[in-house]
ZADO-1210 file (C-alpha; in nm, 4 decimals, padded with zeros to 6 digits):
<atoms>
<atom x="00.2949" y="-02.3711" z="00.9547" code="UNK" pos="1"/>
<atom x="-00.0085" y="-02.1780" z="01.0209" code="UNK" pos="2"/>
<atom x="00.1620" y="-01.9709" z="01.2376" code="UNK" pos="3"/>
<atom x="00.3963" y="-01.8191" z="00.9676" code="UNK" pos="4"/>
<atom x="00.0707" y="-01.7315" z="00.7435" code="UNK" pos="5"/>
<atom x="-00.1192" y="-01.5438" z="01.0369" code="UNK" pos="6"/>
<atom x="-00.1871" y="-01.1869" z="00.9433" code="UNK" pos="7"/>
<atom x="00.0860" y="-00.9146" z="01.1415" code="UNK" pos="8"/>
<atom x="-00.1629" y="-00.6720" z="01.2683" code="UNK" pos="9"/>
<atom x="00.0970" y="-00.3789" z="01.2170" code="UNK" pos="10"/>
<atom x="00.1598" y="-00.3866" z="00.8446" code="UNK" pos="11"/>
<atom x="-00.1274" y="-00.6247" z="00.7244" code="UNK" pos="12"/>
<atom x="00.1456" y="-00.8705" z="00.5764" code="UNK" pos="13"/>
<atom x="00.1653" y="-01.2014" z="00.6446" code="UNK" pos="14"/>
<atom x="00.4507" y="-01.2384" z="00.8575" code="UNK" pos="15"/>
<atom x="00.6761" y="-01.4839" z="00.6421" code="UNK" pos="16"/>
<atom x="00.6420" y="-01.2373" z="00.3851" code="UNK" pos="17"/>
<atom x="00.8145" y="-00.9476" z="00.6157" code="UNK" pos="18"/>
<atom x="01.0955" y="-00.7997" z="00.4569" code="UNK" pos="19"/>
<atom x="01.4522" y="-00.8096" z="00.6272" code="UNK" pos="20"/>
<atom x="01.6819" y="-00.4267" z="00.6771" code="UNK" pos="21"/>
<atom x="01.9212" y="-00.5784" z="00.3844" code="UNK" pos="22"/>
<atom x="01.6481" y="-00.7085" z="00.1424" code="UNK" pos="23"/>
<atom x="01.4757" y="-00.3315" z="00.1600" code="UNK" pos="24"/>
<atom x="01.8330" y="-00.1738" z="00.0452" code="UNK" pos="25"/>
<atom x="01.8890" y="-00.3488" z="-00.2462" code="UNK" pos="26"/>
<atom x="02.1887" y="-00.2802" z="-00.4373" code="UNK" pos="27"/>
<atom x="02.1571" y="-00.1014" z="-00.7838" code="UNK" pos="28"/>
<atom x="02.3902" y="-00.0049" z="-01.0030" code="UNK" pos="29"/>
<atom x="02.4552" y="00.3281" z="-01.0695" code="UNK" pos="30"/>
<atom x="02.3223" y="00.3348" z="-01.3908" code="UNK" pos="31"/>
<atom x="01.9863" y="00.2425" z="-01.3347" code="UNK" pos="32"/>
<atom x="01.9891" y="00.5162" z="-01.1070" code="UNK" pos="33"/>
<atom x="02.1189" y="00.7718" z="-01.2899" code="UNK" pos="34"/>
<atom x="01.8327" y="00.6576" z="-01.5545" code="UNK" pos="35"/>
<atom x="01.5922" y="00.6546" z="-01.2928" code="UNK" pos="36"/>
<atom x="01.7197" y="01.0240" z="-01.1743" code="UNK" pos="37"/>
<atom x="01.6870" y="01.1228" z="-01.5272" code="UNK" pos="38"/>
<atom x="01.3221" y="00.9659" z="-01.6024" code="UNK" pos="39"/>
<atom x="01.1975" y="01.1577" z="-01.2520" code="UNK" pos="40"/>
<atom x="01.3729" y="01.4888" z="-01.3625" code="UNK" pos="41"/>
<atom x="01.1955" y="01.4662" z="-01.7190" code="UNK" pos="42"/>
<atom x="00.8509" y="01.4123" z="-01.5518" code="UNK" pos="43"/>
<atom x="00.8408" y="01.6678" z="-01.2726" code="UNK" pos="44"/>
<atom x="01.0097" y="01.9587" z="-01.5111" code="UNK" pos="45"/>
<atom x="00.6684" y="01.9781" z="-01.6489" code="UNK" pos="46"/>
<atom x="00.4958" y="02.0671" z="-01.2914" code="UNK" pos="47"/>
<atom x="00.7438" y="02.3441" z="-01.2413" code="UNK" pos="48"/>
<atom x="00.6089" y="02.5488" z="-01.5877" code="UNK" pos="49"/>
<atom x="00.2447" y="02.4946" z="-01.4252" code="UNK" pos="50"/>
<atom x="00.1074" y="02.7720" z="-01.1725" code="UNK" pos="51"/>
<atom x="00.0221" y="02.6883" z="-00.8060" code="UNK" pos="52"/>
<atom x="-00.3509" y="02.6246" z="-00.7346" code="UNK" pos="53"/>
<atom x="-00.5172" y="02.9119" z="-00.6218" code="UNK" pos="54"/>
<atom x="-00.6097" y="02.8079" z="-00.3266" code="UNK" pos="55"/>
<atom x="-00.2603" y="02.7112" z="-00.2543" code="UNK" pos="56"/>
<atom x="-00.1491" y="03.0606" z="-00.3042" code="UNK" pos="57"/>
<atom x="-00.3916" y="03.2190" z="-00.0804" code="UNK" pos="58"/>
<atom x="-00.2629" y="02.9401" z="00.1918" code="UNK" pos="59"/>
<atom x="00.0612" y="03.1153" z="00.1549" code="UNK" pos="60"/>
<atom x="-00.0216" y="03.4541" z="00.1598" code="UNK" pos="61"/>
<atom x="-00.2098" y="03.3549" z="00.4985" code="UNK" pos="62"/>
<atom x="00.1761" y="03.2447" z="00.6026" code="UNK" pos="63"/>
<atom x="00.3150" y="03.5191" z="00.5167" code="UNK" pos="64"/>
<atom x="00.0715" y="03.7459" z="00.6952" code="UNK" pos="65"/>
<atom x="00.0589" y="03.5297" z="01.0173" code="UNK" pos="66"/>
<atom x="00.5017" y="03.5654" z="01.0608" code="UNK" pos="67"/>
<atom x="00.4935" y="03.9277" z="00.9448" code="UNK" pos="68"/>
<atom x="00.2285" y="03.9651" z="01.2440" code="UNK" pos="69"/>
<atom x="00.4455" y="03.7881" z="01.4817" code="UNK" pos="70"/>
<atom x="00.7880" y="03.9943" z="01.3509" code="UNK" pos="71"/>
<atom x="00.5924" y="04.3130" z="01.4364" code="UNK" pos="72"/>
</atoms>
């Protein structure tokens, strides 16, 4: 069985390791996912109090100038 333990060159798995469609969509119940809903909600709440980088901001501001030059 070498074969089956020879590196896929796409994905760096070994290829009797590669996952199937139906093993990648795994069922879950729906209340591990409304606790996993409610665990990401709690964490990223805090990222919306924090300001944007400023370097983000002037990124923007370049957008907004660049489509206000191309409305004119």
């Amino acid at each position: 069985m070498p074969d089956q333990m020879m590196n896929d060159d796409r994905h760096g798995l070994p290829q009797d390791i590669q996952t199937s469609p139906q093993a990648s969509d795994p069922k879950v119940a729906p209340e591990i996912k409304d606790a996993i809903g409610q665990g990401l909600r709690a964490m990223y709440e805090s990222l919306k109090a924090e300001p944007l980088p400023d370097r983000l901001v002037q990124l923007l501001k370049q957008l907004d100038t660049q489509d206000q030059d191309k409305a004119s």
